[in-house]
C-alpha positions as a Markdown table, in Angstrom:
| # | Residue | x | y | z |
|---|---|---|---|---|
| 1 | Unk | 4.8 | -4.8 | 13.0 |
| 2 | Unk | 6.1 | -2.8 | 15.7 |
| 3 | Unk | 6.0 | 1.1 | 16.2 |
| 4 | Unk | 3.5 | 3.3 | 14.9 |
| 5 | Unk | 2.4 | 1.5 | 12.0 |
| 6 | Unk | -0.6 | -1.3 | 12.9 |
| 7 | Unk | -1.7 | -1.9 | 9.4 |
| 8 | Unk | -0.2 | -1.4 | 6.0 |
| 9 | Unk | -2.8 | -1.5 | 3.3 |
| 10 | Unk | -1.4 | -1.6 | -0.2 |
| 11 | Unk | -4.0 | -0.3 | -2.9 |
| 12 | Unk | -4.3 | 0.7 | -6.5 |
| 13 | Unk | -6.8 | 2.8 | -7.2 |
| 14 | Unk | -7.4 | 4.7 | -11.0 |
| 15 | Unk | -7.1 | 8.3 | -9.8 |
| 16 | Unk | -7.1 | 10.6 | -7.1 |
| 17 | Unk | -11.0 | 10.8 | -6.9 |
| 18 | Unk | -11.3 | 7.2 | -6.6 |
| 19 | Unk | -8.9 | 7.3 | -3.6 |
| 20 | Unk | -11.0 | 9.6 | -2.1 |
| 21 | Unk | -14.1 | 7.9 | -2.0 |
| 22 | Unk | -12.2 | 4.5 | -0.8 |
| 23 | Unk | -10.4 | 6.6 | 2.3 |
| 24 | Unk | -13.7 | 8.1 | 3.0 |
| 25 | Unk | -15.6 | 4.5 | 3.4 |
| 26 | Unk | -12.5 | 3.1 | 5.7 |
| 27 | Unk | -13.1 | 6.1 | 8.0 |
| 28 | Unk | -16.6 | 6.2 | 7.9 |
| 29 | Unk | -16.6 | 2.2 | 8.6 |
| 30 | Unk | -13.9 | 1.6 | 11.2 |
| 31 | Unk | -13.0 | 3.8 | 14.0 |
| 32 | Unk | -9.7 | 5.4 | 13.1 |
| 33 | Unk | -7.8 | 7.6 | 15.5 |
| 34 | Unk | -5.6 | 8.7 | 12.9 |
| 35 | Unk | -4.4 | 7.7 | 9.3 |
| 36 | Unk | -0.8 | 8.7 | 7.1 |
| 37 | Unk | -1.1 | 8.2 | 3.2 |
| 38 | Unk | 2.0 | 7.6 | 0.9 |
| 39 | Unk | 1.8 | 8.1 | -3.0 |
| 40 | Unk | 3.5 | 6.4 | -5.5 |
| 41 | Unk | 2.9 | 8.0 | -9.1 |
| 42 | Unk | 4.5 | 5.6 | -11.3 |
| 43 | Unk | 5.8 | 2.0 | -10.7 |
| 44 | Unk | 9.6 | 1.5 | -11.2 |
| 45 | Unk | 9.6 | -2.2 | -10.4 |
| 46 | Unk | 7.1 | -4.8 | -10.4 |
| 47 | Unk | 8.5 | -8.3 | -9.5 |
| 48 | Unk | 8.0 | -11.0 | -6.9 |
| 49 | Unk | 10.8 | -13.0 | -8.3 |
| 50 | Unk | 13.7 | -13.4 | -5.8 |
| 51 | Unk | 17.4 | -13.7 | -7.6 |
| 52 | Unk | 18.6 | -17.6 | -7.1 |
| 53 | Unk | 21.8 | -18.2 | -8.7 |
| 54 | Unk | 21.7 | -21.9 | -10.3 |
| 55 | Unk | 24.7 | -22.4 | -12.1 |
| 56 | Unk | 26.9 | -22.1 | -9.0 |
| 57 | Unk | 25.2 | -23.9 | -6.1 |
């Protein structure tokens, strides 16, 4: 990846609380000069699938 972003992590945790305590083991484990959080509160999509059309190749 290039710009500010070094590592993604992509987790799924039960609540808020939980969350906590996992983002305050990484910082207390790994020296971390500074760390951005996005929230998703529902999932929209969930697939992996990619669209291949068959019929018309």
């Amino acid at each position: 990846m290039a710009g500010e972003l070094d590592y993604l992590l992509r987790i799924s945790v039960s609540d808020m609380a939980a969350f906590d305590s996992l983002y305050k083991r990484l910082t207390d484990a790994v020296p971390i000069k500074n760390v951005t959080s996005h929230f998703a509160m529902e999932r929209m999509k969930f697939t992996t699938a990619y669209p291949v059309d068959t019929q018309n190749r």
